[in-house]
KOLGUVO-790891 format. One record per residue (C-alpha): residue in three letters; x, y, z. Coordinates in steps of 0.05 Angstrom, whole numbers, padded with zeros to 5 digits, always signed. Last residue first. Layout:
! residues N
alaXYZ/...
***
This chain:
! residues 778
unk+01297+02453-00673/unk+01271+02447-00599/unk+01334+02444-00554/unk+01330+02400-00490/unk+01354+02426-00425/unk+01367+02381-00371/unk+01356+02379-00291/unk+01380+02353-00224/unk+01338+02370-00149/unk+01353+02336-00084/unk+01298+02361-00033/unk+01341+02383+00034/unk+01350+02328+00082/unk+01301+02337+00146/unk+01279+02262+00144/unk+01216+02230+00141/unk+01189+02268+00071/unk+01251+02249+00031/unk+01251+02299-00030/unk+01277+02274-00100/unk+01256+02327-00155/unk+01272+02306-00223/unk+01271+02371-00267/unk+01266+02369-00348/unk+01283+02437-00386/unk+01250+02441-00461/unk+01276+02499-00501/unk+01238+02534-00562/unk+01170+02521-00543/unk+01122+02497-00594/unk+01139+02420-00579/unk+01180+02374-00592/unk+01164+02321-00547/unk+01209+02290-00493/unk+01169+02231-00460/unk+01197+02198-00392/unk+01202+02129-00367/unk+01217+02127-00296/unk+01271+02073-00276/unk+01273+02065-00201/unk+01329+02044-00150/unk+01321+02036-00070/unk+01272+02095-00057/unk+01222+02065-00015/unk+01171+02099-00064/unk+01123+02158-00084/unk+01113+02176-00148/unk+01099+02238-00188/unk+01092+02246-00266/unk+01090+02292-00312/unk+01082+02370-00268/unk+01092+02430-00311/unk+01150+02476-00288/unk+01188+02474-00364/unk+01180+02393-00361/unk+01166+02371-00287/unk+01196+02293-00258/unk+01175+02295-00182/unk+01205+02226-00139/unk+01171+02227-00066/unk+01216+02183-00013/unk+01211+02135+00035/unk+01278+02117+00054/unk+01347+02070+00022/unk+01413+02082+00047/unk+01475+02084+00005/unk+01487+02096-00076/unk+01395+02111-00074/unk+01371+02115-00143/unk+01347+02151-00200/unk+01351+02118-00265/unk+01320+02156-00326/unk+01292+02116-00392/unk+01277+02157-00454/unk+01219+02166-00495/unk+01224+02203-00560/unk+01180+02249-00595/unk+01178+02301-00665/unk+01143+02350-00685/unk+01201+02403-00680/unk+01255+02365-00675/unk+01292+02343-00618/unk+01354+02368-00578/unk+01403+02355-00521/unk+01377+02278-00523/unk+01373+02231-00458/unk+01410+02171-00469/unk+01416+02157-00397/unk+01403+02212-00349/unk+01422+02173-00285/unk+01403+02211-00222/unk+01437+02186-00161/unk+01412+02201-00094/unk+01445+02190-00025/unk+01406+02159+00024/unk+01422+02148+00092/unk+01446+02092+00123/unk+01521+02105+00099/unk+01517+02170+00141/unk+01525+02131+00207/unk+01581+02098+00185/unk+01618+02161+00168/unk+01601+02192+00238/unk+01624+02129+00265/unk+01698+02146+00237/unk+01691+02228+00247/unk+01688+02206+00323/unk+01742+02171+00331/unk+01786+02218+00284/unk+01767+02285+00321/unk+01718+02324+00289/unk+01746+02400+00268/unk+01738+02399+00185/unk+01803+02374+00171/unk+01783+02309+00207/unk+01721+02308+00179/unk+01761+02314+00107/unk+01811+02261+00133/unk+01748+02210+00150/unk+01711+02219+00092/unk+01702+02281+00038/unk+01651+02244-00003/unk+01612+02204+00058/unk+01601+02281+00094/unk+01581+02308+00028/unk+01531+02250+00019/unk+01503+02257+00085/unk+01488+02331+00079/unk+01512+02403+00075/unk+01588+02401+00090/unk+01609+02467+00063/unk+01666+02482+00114/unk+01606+02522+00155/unk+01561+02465+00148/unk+01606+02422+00185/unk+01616+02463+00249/unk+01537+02478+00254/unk+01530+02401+00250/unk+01584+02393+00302/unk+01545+02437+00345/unk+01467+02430+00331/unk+01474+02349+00346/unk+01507+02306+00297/unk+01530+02227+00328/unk+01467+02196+00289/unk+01464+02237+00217/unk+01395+02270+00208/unk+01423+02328+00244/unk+01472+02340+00178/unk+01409+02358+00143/unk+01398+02422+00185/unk+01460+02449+00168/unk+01448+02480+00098/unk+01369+02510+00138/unk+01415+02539+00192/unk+01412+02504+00263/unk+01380+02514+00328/unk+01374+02432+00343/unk+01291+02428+00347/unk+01270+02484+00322/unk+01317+02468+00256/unk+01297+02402+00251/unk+01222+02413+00257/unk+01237+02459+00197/unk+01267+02414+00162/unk+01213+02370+00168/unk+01166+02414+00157/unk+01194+02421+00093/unk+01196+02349+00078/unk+01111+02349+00097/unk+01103+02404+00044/unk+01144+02364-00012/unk+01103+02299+00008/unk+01048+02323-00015/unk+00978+02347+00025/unk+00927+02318+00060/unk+00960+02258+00084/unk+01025+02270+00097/unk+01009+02340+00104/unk+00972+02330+00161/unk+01013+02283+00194/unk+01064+02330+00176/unk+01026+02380+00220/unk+01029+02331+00283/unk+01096+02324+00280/unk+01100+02405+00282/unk+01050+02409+00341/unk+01082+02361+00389/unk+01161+02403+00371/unk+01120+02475+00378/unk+01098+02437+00446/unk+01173+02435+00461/unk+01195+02506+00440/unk+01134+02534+00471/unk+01157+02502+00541/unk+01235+02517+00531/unk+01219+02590+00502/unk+01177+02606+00563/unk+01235+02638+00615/unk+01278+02652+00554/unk+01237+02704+00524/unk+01268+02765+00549/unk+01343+02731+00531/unk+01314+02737+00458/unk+01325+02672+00422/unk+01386+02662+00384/unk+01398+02595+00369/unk+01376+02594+00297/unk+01308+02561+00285/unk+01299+02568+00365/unk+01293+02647+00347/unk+01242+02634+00298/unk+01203+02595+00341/unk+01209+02634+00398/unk+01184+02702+00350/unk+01130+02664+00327/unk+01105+02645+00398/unk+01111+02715+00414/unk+01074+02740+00358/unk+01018+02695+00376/unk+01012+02720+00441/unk+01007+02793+00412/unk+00954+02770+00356/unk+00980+02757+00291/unk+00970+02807+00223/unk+01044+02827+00231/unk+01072+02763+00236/unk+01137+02783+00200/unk+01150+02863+00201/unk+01222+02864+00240/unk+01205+02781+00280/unk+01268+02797+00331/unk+01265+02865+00347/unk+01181+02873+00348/unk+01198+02807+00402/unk+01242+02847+00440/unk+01200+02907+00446/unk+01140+02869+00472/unk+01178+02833+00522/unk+01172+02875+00586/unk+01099+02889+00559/unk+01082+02821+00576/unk+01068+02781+00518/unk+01012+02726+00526/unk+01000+02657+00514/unk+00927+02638+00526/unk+00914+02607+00461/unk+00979+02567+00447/unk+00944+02498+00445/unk+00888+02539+00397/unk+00949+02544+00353/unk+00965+02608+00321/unk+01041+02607+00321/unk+01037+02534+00291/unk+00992+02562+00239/unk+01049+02626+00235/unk+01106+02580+00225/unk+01078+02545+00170/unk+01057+02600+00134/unk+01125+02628+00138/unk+01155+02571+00113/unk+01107+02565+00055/unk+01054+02519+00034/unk+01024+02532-00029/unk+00966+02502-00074/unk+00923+02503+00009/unk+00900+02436+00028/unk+00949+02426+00086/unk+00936+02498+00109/unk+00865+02487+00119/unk+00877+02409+00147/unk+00929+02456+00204/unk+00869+02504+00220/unk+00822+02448+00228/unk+00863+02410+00274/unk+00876+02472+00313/unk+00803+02489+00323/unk+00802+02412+00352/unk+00853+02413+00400/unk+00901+02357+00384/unk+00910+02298+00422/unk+00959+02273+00364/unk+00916+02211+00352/unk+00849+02241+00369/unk+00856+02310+00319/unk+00885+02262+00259/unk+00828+02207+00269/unk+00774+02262+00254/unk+00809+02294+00198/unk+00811+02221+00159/unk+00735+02222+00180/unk+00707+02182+00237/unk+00643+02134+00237/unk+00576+02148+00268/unk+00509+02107+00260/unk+00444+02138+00252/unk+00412+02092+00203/unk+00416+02148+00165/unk+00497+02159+00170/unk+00523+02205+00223/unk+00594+02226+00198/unk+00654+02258+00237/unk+00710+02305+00234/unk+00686+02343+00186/unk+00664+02411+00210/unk+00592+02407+00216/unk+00593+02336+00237/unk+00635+02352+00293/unk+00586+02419+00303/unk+00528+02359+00310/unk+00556+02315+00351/unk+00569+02379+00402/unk+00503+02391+00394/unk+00480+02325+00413/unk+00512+02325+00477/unk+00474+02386+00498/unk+00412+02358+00477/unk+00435+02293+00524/unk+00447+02348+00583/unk+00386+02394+00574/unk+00344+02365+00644/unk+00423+02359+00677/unk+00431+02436+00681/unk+00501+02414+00708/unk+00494+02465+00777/unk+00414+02453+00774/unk+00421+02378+00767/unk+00479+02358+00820/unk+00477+02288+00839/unk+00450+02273+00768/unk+00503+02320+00739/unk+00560+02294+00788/unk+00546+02224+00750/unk+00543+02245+00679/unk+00612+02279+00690/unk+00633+02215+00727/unk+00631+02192+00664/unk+00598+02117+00644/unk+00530+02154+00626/unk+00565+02191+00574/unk+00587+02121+00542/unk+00512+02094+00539/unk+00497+02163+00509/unk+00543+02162+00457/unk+00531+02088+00441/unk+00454+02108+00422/unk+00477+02154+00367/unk+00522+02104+00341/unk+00588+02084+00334/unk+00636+02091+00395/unk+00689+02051+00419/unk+00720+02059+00345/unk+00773+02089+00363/unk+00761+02158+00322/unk+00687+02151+00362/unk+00717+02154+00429/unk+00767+02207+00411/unk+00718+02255+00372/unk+00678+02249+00440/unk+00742+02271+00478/unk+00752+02335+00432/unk+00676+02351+00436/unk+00680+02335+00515/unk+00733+02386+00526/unk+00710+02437+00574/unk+00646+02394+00593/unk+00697+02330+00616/unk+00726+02383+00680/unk+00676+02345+00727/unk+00677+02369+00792/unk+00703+02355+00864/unk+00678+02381+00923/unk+00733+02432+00962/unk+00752+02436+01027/unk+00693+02479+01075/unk+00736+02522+01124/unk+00804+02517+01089/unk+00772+02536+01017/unk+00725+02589+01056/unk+00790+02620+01095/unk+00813+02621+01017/unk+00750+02653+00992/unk+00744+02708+01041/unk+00822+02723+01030/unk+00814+02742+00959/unk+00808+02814+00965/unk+00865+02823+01020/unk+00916+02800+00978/unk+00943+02724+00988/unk+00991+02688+01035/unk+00967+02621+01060/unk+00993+02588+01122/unk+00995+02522+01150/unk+01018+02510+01222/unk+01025+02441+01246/unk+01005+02416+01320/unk+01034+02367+01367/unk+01095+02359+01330/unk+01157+02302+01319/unk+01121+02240+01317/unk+01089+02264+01246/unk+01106+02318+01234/unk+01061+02375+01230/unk+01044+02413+01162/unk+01047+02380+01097/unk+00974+02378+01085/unk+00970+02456+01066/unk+01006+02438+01003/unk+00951+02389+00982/unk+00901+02436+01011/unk+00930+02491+00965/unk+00948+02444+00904/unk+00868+02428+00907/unk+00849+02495+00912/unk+00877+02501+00845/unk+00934+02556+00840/unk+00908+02620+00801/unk+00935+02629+00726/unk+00979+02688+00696/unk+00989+02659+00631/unk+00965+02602+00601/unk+01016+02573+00560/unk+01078+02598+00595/unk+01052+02588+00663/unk+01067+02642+00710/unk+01039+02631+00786/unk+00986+02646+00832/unk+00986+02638+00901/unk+01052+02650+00917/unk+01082+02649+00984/unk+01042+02580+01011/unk+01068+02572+01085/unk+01079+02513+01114/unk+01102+02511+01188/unk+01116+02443+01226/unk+01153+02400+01164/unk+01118+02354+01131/unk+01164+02315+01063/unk+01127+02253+01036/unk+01153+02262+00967/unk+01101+02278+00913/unk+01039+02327+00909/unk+01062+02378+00950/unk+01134+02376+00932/unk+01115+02386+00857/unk+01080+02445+00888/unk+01155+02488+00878/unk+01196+02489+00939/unk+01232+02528+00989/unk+01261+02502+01051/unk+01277+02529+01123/unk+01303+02482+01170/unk+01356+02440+01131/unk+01396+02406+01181/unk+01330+02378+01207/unk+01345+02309+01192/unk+01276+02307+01151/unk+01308+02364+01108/unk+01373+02342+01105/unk+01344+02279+01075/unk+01301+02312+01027/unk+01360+02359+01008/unk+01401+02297+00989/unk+01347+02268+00950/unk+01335+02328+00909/unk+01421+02347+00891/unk+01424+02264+00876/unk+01360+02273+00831/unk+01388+02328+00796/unk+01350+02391+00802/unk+01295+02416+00748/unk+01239+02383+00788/unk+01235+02433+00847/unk+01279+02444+00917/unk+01309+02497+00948/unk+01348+02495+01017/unk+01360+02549+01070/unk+01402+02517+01126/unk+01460+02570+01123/unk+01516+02516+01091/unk+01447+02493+01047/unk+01443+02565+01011/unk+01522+02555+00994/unk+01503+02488+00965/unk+01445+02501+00927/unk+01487+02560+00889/unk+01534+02502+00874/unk+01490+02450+00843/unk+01530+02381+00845/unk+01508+02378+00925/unk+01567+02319+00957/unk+01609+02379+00981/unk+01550+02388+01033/unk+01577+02339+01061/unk+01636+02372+01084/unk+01588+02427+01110/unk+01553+02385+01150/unk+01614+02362+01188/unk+01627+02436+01203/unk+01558+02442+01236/unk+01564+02513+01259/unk+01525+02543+01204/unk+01476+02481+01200/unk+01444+02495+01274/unk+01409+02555+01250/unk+01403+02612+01305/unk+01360+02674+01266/unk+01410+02745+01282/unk+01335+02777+01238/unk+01401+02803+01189/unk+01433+02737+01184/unk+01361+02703+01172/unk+01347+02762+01116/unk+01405+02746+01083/unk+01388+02673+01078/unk+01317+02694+01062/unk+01344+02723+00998/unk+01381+02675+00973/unk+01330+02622+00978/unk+01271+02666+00953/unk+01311+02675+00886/unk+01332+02603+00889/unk+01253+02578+00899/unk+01232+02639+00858/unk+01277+02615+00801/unk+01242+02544+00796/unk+01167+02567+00796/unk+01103+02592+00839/unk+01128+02597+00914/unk+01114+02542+00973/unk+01150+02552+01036/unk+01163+02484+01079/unk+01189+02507+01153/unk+01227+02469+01200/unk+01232+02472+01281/unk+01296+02486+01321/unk+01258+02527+01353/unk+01282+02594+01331/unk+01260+02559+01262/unk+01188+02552+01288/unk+01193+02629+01310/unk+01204+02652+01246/unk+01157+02609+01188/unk+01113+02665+01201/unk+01148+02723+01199/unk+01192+02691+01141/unk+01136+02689+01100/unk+01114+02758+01116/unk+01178+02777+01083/unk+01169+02737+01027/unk+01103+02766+01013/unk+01131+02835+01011/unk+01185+02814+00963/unk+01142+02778+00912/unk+01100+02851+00924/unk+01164+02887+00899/unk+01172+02841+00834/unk+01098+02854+00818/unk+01105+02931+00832/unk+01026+02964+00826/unk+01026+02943+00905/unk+00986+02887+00942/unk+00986+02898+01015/unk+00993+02831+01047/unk+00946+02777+01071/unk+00950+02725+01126/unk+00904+02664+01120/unk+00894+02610+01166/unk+00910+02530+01181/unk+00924+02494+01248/unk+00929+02424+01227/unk+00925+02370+01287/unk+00988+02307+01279/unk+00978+02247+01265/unk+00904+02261+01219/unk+00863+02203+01231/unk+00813+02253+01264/unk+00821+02300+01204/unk+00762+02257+01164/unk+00771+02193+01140/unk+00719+02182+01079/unk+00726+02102+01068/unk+00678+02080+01005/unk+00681+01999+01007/unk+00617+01982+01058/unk+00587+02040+01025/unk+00593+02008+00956/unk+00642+02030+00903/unk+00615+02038+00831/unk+00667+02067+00809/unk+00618+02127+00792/unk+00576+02120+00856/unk+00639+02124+00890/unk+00664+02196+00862/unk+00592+02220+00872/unk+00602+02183+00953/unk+00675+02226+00964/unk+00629+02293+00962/unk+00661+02324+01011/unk+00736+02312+00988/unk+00793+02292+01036/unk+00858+02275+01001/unk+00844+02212+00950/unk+00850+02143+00941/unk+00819+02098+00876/unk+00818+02024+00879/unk+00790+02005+00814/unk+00790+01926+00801/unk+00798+01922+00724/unk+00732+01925+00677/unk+00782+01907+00609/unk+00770+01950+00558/unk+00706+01984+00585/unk+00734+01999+00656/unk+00790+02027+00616/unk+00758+02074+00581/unk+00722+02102+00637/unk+00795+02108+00667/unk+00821+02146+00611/unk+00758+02189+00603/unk+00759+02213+00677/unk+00842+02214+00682/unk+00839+02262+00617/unk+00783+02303+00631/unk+00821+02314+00702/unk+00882+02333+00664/unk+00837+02394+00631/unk+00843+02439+00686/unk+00842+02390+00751/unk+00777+02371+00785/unk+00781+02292+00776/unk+00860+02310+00803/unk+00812+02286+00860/unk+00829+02213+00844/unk+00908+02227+00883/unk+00931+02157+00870/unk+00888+02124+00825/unk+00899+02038+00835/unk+00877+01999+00773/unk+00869+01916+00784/unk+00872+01863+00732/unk+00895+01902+00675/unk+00910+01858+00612/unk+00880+01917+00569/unk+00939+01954+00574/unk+00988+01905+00553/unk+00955+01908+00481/unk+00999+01967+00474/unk+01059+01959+00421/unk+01010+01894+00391/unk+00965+01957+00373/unk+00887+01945+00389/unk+00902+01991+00465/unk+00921+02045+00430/unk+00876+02094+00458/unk+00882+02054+00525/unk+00962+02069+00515/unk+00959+02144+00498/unk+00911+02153+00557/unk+00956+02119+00606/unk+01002+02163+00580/unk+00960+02230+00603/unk+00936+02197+00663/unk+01006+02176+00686/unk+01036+02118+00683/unk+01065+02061+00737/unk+01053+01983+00718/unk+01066+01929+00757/unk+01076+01857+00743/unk+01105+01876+00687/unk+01113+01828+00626/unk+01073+01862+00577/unk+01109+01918+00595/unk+01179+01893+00587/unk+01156+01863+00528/unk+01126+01929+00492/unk+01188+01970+00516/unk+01166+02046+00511/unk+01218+02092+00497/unk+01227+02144+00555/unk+01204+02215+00569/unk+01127+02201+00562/unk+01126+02152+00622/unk+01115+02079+00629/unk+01149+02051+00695/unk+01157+01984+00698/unk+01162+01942+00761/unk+01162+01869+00754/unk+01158+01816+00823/unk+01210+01768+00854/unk+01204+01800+00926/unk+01268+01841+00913/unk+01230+01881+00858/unk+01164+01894+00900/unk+01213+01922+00948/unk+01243+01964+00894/unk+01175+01994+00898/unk+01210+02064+00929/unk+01248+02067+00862/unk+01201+02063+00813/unk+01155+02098+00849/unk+01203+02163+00852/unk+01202+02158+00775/unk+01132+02153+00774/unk+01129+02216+00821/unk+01164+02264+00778/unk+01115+02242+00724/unk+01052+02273+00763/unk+00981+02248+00789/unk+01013+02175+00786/unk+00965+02113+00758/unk+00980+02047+00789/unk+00965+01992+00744/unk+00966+01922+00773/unk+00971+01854+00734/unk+00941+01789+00766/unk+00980+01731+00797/unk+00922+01729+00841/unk+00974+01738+00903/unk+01001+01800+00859/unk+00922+01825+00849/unk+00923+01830+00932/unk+00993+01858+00941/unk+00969+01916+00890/unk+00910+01933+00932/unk+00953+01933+01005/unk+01003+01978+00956/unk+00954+02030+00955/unk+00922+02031+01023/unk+01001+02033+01041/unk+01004+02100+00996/unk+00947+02124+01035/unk+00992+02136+01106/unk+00955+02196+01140/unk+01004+02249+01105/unk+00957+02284+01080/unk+00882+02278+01098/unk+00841+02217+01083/unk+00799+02194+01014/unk+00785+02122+01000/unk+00751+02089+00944/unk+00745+02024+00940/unk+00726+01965+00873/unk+00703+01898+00910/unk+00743+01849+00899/unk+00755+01828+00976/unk+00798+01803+01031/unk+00854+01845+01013/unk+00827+01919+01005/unk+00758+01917+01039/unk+00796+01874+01100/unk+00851+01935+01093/unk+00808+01994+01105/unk+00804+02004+01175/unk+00875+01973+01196/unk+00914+02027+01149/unk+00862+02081+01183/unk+00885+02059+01254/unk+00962+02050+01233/unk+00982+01979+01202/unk+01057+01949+01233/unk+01127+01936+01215/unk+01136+01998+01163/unk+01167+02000+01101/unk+01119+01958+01074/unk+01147+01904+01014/unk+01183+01862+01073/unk+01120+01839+01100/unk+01098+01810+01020/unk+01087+01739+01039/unk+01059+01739+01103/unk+01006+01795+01099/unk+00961+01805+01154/unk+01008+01781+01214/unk+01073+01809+01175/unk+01038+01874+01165/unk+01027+01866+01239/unk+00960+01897+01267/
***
């Protein structure tokens, strides 16, 4: 069938002229009905058409469409693929963590791309005017619904889109790689067998051939990388011999340019033909690649590809790829999961990988099928070859995994205290009886009634209870006696900065301690449930010991290392050992420390949540604690404010007081030491006027005086602390624009009288400002 035959209007939004078998098989469910689908097929068979069939329907109702990405590197690749929407007349707008959100834009889309986890943060939201887009959703498409079974992202996408159907009960079209049971995932959409598709390998183009070789595993991780690398290249051999392409999958960035280098050698040495070395108009355009090391593996035909490239260094290799001038490519499983990239022989290298949170961790069987999928091209080959390379112990269960695919589970029981904590902090829940009626809308509750033993489904609602219960227990709910439930202060804390809940109640234990120090900050972020399954290797032990001396000395290992990042971020100077997981502790560390103001904010004062501040400053640029208020300054990152700070330039007002000349004199070139001085007039700059404050009473004697404390430039939210000899007065807190605080000097018993304002500004990382007077007692 024509697209143009079945779909007029929108012909030139398929990159294709006509509808393969499986296309034609589910498109009068997807266009000439309502009726929510689910569809699962194997790679490569064309889904992302199913997809857009759905969205073409809700455009022609002049509806709204969601499409919900498995990963952020492929909303940005949406965005540009669906340019075709864009040149029909119609929105796209990708929402993604990494950019600001624009409400109008959004509510305007006439497409919508997120992924679970933001799609989350909007639905949460969904009672703000920022997000009341969300629950304008006419039809929800879930690319890749078997990320269902994922480590806690498939809680995420299950609550998220039970959410949603409660919000605003959207069309749900939901497409998949093959899974078994495909009908628990459509009895929970409530999909109907004339609108559940489960295409087995038959509509696969091209036949998968698909084993397992193993390896002798040694006591030498680095060596064994090695070994299976080697039988890598056996394998992906005799396809590159024939002009054919091969797709190896290893576990991060550097192994892709590690294994890059290395196999280019090993080609030379094997005397492996590769048409690229002799293609001198190839290597001109390789002159285009901005990474260099990529471009001297590309001149031999070895390519690497993952998610820290640029995007003009990713789509070129793509293209060289599916040109063939690339013919042996190494990737992280962002490939897998994304860009439509088969190649004849895949072969998955690693099996397990490094992730700095968790540790050593196994790949999901999902990535492995999804990786698998690549092989045979389409047009090209007969027959792909997929490969996995694991140690002889674990090769029963792979060849199982190939043999039998994989059902999908519910992940909800791992965090369903944390998600029921969510539901009630919103408000979707309040009562006993609402818990349950929400559990039954899970496809957790679903795959326990198909699967009772497996679930223990008989004990499931006294299961639930419990976990009410231990959120009653430690405060982050209430049950009242006519057994409804509300949230506690703690409660909506936890849900609005998705934290875990033991980490939650260790930062409201710190917040309501007398005394919050640095290091006691630092250590509660340190110990962070999110952080649990950090650990040192004993390559790094030493370092870290080197770097914390006898701080931290009561933490954990893990801990310790997530201290010792932190501190090193604080300055710069993290240990070269550490550098692999600094970025991804560093930038949780960042989630966590926002989250702790909160905390403070509102459990503490405003002197605690300044100081994290600072801190959160200091993480953040790598900065001294002088400097650190500098970075509050637009047009001041960790280097000029570094610069500044050393020629005693500590904070806005220093930088307004000295001027252009004295930024000049202190390094900054006049252009920029001009809007550098305009940006610091929006800060605040505090004045403390001590009127006709007395240098001495008599004994017995009072007088109340009149100070002025103001803002000469900005104005901010501020906390304003007058003590007499370290005993508290009064404290406020205020936009500070200009204040008069009355204060009473009483001549007491003690011989000298010293009165402290205290200014600190708890949104900014500015150090507190601090003025006092002495007041003789005679």
């Amino acid at each position: 069938m024509q697209v143009a035959e079945a779909l007029p209007e929108f012909a030139d939004a398929f990159p294709f002229e006509s509808f393969n078998t499986m296309q034609r098989e589910a498109l009068p469910a997807l266009i000439e009905s309502e009726a929510n689908v689910v569809a699962s097929a194997p790679t490569a068979c064309g889904k992302t058409a199913l997809a857009e069939l759905a969205i073409c329907r809700t455009l022609q109702e002049d509806g709204t469409a969601l499409f919900i990405a498995p990963m952020r590197a492929l909303t940005n690749e949406k965005e540009g693929e669906w340019e075709r929407f864009e040149n029909l007349g119609y929105s796209v707008y990708v929402v993604t963590g990494e950019r600001d959100l624009n409400p109008r834009r959004a509510r305007r889309a006439d497409i919508l791309v997120m992924t679970p986890e933001k799609a989350d943060s909007a639905t949460r939201k969904h009672d703000s005017r920022r997000y009341n887009f969300i629950s304008a959703i006419d039809c929800c498409v879930i690319d890749e619904v078997h990320l269902l079974d994922s480590d806690r992202r498939g809680s995420v996408l299950e609550v998220t889109i039970s959410r949603l159907r409660r919000l605003c009960n959207p069309r749900i079209v939901a497409l998949s790689a093959t899974m078994p049971n495909i009908e628990d995932v459509a009895d929970w959409l409530d999909a109907g067998p004339e609108t559940t598709f489960a295409f087995d390998d038959e509509y696969r183009p091209v036949d998968l051939h698909a084993d397992v070789k193993t390896y002798s595993h040694g006591e030498n991780s680095f060596a064994d990388k090695y070994r299976r690398l080697y039988r890598a290249l056996d394998l992906a051999e005799p396809h590159i011999r024939e002009s054919g392409q091969s797709l190896v999958f290893v576990a991060s960035r550097q192994d892709t340019v590690q294994a890059a280098k290395k196999a280019r050698d090993e080609l030379t040495e094997r005397d492996i033909p590769v048409g690229a070395r002799g293609d001198y108009d190839f290597h001109t355009e390789t002159q285009r690649l901005e990474n260099n090391t990529l471009r001297q593996s590309a001149l031999d035909g070895v390519g690497f590809h993952h998610a820290g490239l640029s995007k003009n260094d990713r789509d070129l290799i793509e293209r060289w790829f599916k040109e063939g001038k690339i013919q042996l490519l190494f990737s992280t499983s962002t490939l897998a999961w994304g860009v439509n990239l088969p190649a004849r022989c895949v072969v998955i290298r690693d099996t397990k990988y490094h992730d700095p949170l968790e540790g050593e961790v196994d790949m999901s069987p999902l990535d492995v099928l999804q990786m698998l999928g690549r092989a045979g091209r389409p047009g090209y080959d007969d027959v792909g070859y997929g490969w996995v390379i694991c140690d002889r112990s674990e090769a029963d269960r792979y060849r199982q995994l190939l043999r039998e695919g994989k059902e999908i589970e519910s992940r909800l029981a791992e965090d369903l205290d944390a998600h029921l904590n969510a539901e009630i902090a919103m408000g979707t829940i309040e009562s006993l009886e609402d818990v349950m009626a929400w559990l039954e809308t899970t496809f957790y509750y679903v795959r326990a009634r198909s699967q009772p033993a497996e679930y223990e489904f008989e004990t499931l609602r006294e299961r639930v209870r419990e976990k009410l219960d231990s959120l009653v227990e430690r405060g982050f709910i209430e049950v009242g006696e006519d057994l409804s439930v509300e949230t506690s202060s703690l409660g909506v804390l936890a849900s609005k900065y998705y934290l875990r809940l033991e980490t939650a109640a260790r930062f409201y234990n710190l917040a309501t301690r007398e005394e919050i120090t640095d290091e006691a900050i630092l250590e509660t972020i340190s110990q962070a449930s999110e952080f649990d399954s950090v650990s040192a290797r004993q390559s790094e032990r030493e370092a870290i010991n080197a770097a914390l001396g006898n701080r931290g000395n009561t933490l954990e290992a893990g801990e310790r290392k997530v201290l010792s990042i932190l501190r090193g971020a604080m300055t710069g100077t993290t240990p070269s050992e550490l550098s692999g997981d600094a970025w991804v502790i560093r930038q949780n560390a960042l989630r966590l420390l926002a989250a702790l103001q909160a905390f403070c904010d509102r459990f503490a004062d405003l002197r605690a949540t300044n100081r994290i501040s600072r801190i959160e400053g200091r993480v953040e640029y790598g900065v001294s604690d002088d400097a650190v208020g500098l970075t509050a300054i637009s047009g001041i990152g960790p280097g000029r404010a570094s610069k500044l700070a050393s020629k005693d330039l500590t904070s806005p007002g220093d930088v307004r007081d000295v001027g252009v000349e004295g930024l000049v004199t202190a390094g900054l070139t006049e252009s920029v030491a001009e809007r550098v001085i305009e940006n610091a007039g929006g800060l605040p700059a505090v004045s403390v006027d001590w009127g006709a404050f007395p240098e001495e009473i008599a004994l017995g004697e009072n007088e109340i005086c009149e100070v002025e404390i103001e803002s000469t430039a900005g104005g901010a939210n501020a906390a304003v602390r007058i003590t007499v000899n370290d005993v508290e007065m009064t404290e406020s807190e205020t936009f500070l624009g200009s204040m008069t605080v009355p204060v009473g000097v009483f001549g007491g018993n003690a011989e000298e009288l010293t009165y402290t304002v205290e200014v600190v500004f708890p949104d900014l990382p500015l150090q507190p400002v601090v003025e006092s007077r002495s007041v003789r007692v005679v």
